[in-house]
C-alpha distance (Angstrom), angle and dihedral (degrees) to the residues before:
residue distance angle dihedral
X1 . . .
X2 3.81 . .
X3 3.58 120.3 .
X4 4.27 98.1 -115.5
X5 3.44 76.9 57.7
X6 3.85 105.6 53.8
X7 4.00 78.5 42.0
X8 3.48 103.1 62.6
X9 4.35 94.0 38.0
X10 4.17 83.4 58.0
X11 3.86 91.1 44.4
X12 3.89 84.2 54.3
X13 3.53 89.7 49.7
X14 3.75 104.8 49.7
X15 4.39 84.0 50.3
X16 3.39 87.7 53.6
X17 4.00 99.5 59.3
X18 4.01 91.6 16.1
X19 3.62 106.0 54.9
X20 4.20 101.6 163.6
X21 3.89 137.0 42.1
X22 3.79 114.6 -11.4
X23 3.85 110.6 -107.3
X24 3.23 126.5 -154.1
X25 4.32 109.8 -95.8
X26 3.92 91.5 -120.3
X27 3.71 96.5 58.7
X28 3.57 125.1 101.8
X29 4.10 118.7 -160.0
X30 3.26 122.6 172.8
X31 3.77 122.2 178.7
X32 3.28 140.2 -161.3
X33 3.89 91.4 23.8
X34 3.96 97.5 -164.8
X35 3.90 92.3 54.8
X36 3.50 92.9 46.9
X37 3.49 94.2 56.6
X38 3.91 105.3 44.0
X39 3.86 85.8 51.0
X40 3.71 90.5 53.4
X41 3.71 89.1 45.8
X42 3.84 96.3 44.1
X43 3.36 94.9 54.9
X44 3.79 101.8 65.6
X45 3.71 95.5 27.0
X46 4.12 93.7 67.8
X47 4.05 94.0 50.3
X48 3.71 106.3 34.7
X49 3.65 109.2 22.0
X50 4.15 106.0 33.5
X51 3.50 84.6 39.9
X52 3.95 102.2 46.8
X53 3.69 97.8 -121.8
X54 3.57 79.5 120.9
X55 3.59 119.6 34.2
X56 3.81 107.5 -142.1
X57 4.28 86.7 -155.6
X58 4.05 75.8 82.0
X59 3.71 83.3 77.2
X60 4.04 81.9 67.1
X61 3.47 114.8 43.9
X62 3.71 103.5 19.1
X63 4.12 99.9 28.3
X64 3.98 89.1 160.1
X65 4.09 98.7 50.0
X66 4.00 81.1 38.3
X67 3.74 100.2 57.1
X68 4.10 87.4 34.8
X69 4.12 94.2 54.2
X70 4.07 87.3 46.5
X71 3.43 93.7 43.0
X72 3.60 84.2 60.2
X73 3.74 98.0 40.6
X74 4.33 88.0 53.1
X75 3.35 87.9 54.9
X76 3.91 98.6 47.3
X77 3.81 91.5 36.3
X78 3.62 105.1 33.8
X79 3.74 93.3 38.0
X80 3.62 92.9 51.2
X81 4.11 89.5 47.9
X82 3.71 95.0 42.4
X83 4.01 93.2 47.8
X84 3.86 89.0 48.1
X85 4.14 95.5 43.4
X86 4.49 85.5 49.5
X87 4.19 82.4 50.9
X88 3.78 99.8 46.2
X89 3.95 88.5 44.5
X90 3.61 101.4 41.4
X91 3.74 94.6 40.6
X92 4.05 93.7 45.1
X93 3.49 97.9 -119.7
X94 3.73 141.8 140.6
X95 3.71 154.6 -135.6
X96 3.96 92.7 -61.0
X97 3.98 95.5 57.3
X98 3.74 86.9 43.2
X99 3.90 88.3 58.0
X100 3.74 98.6 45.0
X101 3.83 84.7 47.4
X102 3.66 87.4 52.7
X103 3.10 93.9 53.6
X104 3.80 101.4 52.7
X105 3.72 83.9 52.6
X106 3.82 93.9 56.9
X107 4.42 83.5 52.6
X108 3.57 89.8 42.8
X109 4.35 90.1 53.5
X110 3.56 98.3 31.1
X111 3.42 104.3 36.7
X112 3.89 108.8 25.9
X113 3.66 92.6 29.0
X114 3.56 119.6 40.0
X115 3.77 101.0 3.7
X116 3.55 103.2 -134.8
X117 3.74 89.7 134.0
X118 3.80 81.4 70.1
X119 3.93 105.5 32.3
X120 3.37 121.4 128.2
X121 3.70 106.1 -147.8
X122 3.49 148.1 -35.5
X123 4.58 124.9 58.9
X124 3.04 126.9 38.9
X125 3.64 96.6 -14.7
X126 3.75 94.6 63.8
X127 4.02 113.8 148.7
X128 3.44 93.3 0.6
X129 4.02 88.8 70.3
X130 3.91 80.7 79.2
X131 3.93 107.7 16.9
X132 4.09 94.1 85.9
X133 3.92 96.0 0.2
X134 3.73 110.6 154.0
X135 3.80 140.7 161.7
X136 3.83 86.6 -14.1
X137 4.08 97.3 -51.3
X138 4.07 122.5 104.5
X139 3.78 80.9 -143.4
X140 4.20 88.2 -176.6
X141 3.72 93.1 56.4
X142 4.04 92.2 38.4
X143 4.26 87.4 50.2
X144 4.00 92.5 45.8
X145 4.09 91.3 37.0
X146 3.80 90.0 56.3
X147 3.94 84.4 45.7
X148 3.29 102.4 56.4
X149 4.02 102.7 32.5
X150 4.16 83.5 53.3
X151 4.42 90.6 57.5
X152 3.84 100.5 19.2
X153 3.71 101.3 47.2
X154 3.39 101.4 18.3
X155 3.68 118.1 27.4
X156 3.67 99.1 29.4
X157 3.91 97.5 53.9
X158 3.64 88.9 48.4
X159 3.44 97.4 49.3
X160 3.83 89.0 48.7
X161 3.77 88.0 45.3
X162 3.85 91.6 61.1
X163 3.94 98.8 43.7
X164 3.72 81.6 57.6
X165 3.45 103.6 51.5
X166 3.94 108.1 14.1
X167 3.82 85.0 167.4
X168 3.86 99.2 77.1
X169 3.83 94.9 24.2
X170 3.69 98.4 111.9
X171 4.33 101.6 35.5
X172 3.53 128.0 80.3
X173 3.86 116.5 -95.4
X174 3.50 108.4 -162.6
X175 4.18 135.9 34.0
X176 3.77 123.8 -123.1
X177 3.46 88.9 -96.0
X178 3.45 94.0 58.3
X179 3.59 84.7 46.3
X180 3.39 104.8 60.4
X181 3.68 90.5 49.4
X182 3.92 89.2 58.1
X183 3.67 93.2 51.9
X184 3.54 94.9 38.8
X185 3.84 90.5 63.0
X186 3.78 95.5 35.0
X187 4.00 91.2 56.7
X188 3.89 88.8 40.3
X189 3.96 88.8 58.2
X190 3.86 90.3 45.9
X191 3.72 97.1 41.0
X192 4.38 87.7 38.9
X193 3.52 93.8 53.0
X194 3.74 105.3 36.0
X195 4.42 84.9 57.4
X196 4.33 82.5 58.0
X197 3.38 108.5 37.5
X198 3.96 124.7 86.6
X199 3.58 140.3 -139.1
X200 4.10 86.2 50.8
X201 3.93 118.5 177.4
X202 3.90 123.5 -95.4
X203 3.73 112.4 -101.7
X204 3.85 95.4 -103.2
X205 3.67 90.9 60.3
X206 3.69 102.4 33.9
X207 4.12 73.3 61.8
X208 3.61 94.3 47.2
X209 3.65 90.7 60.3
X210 3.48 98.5 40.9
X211 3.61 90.1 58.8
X212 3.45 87.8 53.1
X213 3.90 88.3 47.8
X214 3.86 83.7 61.4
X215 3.51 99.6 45.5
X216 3.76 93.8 56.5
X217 3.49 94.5 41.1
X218 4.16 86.2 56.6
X219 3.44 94.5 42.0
X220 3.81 87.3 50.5
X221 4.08 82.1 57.1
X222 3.67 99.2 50.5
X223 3.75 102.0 40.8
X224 3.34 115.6 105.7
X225 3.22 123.2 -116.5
X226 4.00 88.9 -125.7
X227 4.04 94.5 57.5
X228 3.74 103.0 109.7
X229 3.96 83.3 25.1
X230 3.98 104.0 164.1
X231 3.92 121.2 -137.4
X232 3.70 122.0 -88.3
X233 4.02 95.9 -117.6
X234 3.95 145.7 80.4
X235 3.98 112.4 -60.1
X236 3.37 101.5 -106.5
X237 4.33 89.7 -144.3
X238 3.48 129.3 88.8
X239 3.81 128.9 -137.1
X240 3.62 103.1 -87.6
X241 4.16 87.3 34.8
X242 4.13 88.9 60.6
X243 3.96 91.7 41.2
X244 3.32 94.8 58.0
X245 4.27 95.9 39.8
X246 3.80 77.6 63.8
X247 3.69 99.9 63.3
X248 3.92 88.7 53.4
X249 4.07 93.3 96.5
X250 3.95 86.6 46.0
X251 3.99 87.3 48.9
X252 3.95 99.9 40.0
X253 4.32 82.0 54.1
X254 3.95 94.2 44.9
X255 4.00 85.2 52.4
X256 3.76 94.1 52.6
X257 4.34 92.0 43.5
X258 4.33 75.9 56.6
X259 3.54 98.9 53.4
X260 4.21 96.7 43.1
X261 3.91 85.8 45.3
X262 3.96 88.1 49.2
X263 3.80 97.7 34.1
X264 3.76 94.5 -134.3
X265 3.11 139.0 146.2
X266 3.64 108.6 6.2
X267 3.79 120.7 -76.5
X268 3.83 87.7 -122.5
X269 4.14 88.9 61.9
X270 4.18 84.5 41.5
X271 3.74 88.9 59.0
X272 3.35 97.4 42.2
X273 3.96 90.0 50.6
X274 3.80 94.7 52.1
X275 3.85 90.3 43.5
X276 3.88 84.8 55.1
X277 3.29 102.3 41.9
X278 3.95 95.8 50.6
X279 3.69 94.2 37.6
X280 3.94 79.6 51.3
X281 3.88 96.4 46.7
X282 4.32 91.4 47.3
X283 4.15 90.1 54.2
X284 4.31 92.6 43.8
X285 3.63 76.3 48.2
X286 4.06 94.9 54.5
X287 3.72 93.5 44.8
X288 3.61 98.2 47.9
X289 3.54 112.9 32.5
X290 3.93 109.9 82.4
X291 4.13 128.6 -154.0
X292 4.45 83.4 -124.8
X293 3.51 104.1 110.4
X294 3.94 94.4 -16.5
X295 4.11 95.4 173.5
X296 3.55 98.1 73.2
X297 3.94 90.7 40.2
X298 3.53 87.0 55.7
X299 4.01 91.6 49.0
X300 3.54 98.1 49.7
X301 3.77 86.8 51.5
X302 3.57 89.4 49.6
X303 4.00 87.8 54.7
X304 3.78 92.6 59.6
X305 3.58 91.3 46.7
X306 3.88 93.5 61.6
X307 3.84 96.1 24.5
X308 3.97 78.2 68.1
X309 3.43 92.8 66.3
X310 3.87 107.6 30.9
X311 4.32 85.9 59.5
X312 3.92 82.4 45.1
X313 3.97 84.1 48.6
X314 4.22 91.9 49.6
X315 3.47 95.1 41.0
X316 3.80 110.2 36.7
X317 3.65 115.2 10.5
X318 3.99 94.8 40.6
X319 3.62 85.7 129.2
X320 3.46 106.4 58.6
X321 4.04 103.7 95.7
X322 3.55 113.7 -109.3
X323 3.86 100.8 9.6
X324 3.43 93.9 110.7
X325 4.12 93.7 56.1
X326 4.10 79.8 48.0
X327 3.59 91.8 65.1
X328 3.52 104.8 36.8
X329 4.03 85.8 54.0
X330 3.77 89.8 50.8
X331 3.76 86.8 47.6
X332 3.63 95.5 44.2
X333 4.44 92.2 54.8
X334 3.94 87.0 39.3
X335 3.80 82.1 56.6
X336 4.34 91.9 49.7
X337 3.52 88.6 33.4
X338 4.53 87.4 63.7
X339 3.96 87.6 40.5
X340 3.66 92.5 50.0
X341 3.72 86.9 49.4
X342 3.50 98.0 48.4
X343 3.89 95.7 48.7
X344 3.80 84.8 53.7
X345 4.34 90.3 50.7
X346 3.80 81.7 52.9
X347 3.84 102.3 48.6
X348 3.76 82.2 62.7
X349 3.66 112.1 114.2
X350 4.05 109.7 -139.8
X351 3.53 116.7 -111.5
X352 3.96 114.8 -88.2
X353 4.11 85.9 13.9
X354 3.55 90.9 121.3
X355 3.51 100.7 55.2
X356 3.32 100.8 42.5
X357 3.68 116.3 114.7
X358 3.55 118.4 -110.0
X359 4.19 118.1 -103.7
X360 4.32 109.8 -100.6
């Protein structure tokens, strides 16, 4: 490949995520601060702490290995979410190239990372090391792994992200500077880890998966942004209807956890079922949830989504320390988060209001 060639491809690239005045490569901007930070916070706070892969008691009695571990997970977690939120927005695309994108994450930390796509036995894999095990790969774990990592730490803390601050939810929040120093500790991490940790995959399938990797990643690219466009209309759900649509991720997993712990049917049929019944869930979804008043839709979703795992919290993982305290604080800003949403529905002036003339 000639060099005015290799060139003009990385031109293309730096327009793509750096669409304004060129900045010098050393400089760092990152703006809105606030934002920035609850996304990089949300991210690992949904998967490790509300779910008790990371007991938050750590804080306690081991403050230092604590604050090191999380440090690690913000910068796994949160860099992963903030890199995908400055594609989306930069590239003008929606939720379906998030998804995809969350989904190459999930391979990227379960797979390339930590390995548990590929682990033979033991935590967290447990039964499903051998309920769909094949050719080295616990393909049921890898299939609900990328799943959950693509609408529990991606998805979900930028959805949250933008009900908080509606304000900046559509402009770019960091320059390519900042950037490149995102991804350059993000891939670090991956890379760092994945040279450490056992029970790595045989080079055929580590290339199997980064294909895949590269597939969602283009996909990501070419989607529009209109894919999982939703109808201009009035949702036709209710509160409680939309709460509980969002625990159906949560519900489809919990199913599959049954049928590796029971060893029926076979994990083949259990994939296809949680395939179907998520695919199924995303195009009720579609044809149901209107544009009209799409905020508190998209709240009330957002309620299921972590009411899923706060009842999972109460009545499985009331043992892990600190859990509890986990959910009730995730509980407790899901709470501000619907009062902050419904002073901003009331600071909207009715249409014609402000030429109507005054009474007398």
């Amino acid at each position: 490949m000639s060099r005015a060639v290799i060139v003009s491809s990385r031109a293309r690239v730096e327009r793509f995520f750096y669409r304004g005045p060129r900045l010098p490569d050393v400089r760092i901007l990152i703006r809105p601060r606030l934002p920035v930070l609850a996304l990089l916070l949300f991210a690992p706070t949904i998967p490790e702490l509300l779910t008790g892969s990371t007991p938050v008691s750590e804080l306690l009695y081991n403050p230092f290995g604590f604050l090191v571990g999380f440090s690690l997970d913000v910068a796994l977690y949160g860099g992963g979410a903030l890199l995908i939120r400055e594609f989306v927005v930069r590239g003008s695309k929606g939720w379906g190239s998030i998804l995809l994108l969350g989904a190459a994450y999930g391979i990227a930390e379960e797979g390339f990372e930590v390995h548990t796509f590929f682990q033979p036995s033991g935590s967290p894999v447990g039964a499903l090391a051998s309920y769909g095990h094949a050719f080295g790969v616990n393909w049921l774990w890898a299939l609900g792994l990328a799943t959950f990592h693509a609408v529990y730490s991606i998805a979900l803390p930028i959805l949250l992200t933008r009900l908080w601050f509606p304000e900046v939810a559509s402009v770019p929040w960091l320059d390519r500077g900042s950037v490149v120093l995102v991804a350059a500790l993000y891939l670090t991490e991956v890379v760092g880890f994945g040279f450490v940790v056992g029970h790595g995959p045989s080079v055929p399938v580590a290339a199997l998966f980064g294909a895949i990797v590269a597939a969602l990643l283009a996909a990501a690219y070419w989607l529009p942004r209109d894919a999982l466009a939703l109808r201009r209309s009035t949702t036709r759900w209710g509160r409680t209807g939309l709460v509980l649509f969002g625990t159906v991720l949560w519900d489809a997993w919990l199913l599959v956890l049954v049928f590796a712990g029971v060893g029926r049917p076979s994990a083949w049929v259990a994939a296809v079922v949680f395939v179907l019944i998520n695919a199924g869930a995303l195009g009720v979804l579609r044809s149901t949830v209107g544009t009209d008043d799409l905020e508190r839709s998209e709240f009330y979703f957002a309620t299921g989504m972590l009411g899923a795992l706060a009842v999972w919290d109460v009545a499985i993982e009331f043992s892990v320390p600190g859990i509890l305290v986990v959910a009730l604080a995730m509980l407790y800003l899901q709470y501000r988060l619907g009062r902050r949403i419904a002073s901003r529905a009331r600071d909207v002036v009715p249409a014609g209001a402000a030429t109507a003339p005054p009474n007398g």
